[in-house]
N, C-alpha and C positions, 0 to 999 in steps of 0.2 A: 177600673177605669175603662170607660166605653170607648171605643174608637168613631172621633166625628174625621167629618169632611178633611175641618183646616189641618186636626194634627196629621191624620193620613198625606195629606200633602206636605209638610212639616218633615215627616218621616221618609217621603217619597225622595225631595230633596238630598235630604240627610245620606239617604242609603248611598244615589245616584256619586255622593262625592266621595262617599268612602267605596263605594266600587272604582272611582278613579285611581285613589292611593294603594286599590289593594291592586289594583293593574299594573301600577310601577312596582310594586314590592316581589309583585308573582316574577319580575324577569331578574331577582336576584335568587330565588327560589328554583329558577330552572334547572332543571338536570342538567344542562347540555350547555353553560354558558359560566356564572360566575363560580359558583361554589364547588364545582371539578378542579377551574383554574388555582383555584384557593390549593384544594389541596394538593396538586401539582409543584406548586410553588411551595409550598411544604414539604414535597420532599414523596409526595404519596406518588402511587405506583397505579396503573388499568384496574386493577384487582382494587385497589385504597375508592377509588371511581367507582368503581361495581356497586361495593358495599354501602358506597353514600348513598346511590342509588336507589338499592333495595331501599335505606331509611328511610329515602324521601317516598317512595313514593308504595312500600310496602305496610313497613313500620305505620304510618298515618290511617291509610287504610284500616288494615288489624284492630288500631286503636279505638277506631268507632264503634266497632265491636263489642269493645268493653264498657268503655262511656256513654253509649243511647242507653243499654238496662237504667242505669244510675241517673240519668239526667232528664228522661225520659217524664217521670211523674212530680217529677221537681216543677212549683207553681212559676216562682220565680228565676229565670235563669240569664238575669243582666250581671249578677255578681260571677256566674260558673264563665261566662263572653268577657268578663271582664279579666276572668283569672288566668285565663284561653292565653288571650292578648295581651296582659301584661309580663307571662310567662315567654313567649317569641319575643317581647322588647327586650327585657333580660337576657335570654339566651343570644341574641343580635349584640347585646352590647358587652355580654362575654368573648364573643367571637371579635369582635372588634380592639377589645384588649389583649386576647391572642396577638392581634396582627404587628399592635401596637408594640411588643414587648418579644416579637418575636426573634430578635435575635438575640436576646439572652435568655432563651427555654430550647431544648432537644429537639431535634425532627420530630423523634418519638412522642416527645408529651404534646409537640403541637398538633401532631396526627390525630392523637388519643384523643384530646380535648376538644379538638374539632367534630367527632363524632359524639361525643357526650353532650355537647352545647345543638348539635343539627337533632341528633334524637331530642332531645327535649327541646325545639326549636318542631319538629315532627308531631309530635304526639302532644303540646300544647296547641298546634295547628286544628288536631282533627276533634280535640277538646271544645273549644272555640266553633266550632264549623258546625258543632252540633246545639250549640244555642244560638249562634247567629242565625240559623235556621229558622228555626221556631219562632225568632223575635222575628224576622220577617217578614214571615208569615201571616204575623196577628197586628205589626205595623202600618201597613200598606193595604188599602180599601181591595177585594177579591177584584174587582171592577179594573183596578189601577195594574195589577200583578204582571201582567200581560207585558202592558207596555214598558213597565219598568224592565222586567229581563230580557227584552228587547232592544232597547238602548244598554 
């Protein structure tokens, strides 16, 4: 499929509003705001903090590492963005049933689970991050590029 004018702007659009929603989603994602209080409120400790830390923002990293080889010469990569992203709504919605239930589960298993759902909340992130890349890349006219990562 050739890239014209209209779908480039199509795409241009497109990208522009999901850059909006990933702008609200990145301030639950912060280090330094919801997801420490989370586990504070569970019962975790500076050290419980630390180590989310490292996941969010080590783990993720690391990850690309192993995922660009693999995805890299892959033609099509809407399904690997797609698996990216539905893996972080899963993992969000595990965490959300943590919170829901959490006063009939242990400090302990909410701690645990809490890092099991953020690591796989982590590393489906930087899954994702490396075909959304690519796609937008080849979605958006070289001409248009500019001003879109500008707004």
């Amino acid at each position: 499929m050739e890239l014209t004018k209209a779908l480039s702007k199509r795409n241009y659009k497109s990208l522009l509003w999901h850059a909006a929603f990933l702008a609200l989603a990145k301030n639950f994602m912060d280090v330094d705001t919801i997801i420490p209080a989370m586990v504070i409120d569970a019962g975790g400790s500076s050290v419980h903090v630390g180590f989310l830390t490292a996941i969010l923002l080590g783990v993720a990293k690391i990850a690309q590492f192993f995922f660009a080889p693999f995805l890299q010469n892959k033609e099509q990569k809407k399904g690997y963005l797609l698996l990216g992203i539905n893996s972080r709504i899963l993992s969000l919605a595990a965490l959300a049933v943590i919170f829901l239930f959490s006063g009939d589960l242990k400090q302990d298993i909410i701690l645990l689970l809490i890092f099991v759902f953020i690591t796989i909340f982590a590393i489906s992130g930087s899954f994702a991050n490396i075909s959304f890349t690519d796609i937008l890349g080849k979605s958006v006219m070289q001409e248009k590029r500019k001003s879109f990562f500008s707004i």
